[in-house]
N, C-alpha and C positions, 0 to 999 in steps of 0.2 A: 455577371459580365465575364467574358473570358477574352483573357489577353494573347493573340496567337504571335511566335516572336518567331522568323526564320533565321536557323544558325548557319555557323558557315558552309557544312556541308550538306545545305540545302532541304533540311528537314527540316518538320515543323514539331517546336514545343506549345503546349498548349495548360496553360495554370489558369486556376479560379483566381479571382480578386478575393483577398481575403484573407484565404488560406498560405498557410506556412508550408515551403519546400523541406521537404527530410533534409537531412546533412547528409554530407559525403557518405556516410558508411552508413546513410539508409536506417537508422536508429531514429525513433521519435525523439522529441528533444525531452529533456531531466525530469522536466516538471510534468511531463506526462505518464511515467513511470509510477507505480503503485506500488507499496511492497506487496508480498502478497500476506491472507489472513492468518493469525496464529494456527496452530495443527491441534488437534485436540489433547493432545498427550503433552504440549507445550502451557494450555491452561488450564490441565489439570495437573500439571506440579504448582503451577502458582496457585492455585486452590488451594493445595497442600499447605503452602507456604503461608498462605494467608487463614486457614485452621489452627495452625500451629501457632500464629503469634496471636491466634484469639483466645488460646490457652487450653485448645482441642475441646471444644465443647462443641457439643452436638447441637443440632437444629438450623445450623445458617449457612448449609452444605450451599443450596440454591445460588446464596446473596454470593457467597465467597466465587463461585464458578463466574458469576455475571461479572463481579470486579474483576476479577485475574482474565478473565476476556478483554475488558478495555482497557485495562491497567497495560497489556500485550500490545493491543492495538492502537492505542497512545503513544508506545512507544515509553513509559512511565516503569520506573523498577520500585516494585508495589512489596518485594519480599519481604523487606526490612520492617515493611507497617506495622 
């Protein structure tokens, strides 16, 4: 359904039922905003970080990459683990 309104200088605005009008400065509203994802150079020093407090032993290169990705994308500070 679309609501058509005429303003005062004689034109016509035309919005969906439903839908939300931008704000003034034309910005989607907050909660629509995403960060964007970790950079790859961002979770591989948290891999590092997370090698290191495993006491640098080898073989869980994999597992440590996967955490320090979500630990990043969480938002979650994984170094101290």
């Amino acid at each position: 359904m679309q609501v058509v309104r005429k303003t005062a200088a004689g034109s016509h605005l035309r919005k969906r039922a439903g839908t939300q009008a931008l704000r003034s400065t034309g910005s989607p509203p907050p909660d629509a905003v995403r960060p964007l994802p970790p950079t790859e150079a961002e979770v591989a020093e948290r891999a590092y970080y997370l090698y290191l407090a495993r006491g640098s032993a080898p073989g869980s290169e994999f597992d440590d990459w996967i955490q320090a990705d979500r630990s990043l994308r969480d938002g979650r500070d994984e170094k101290s683990a």
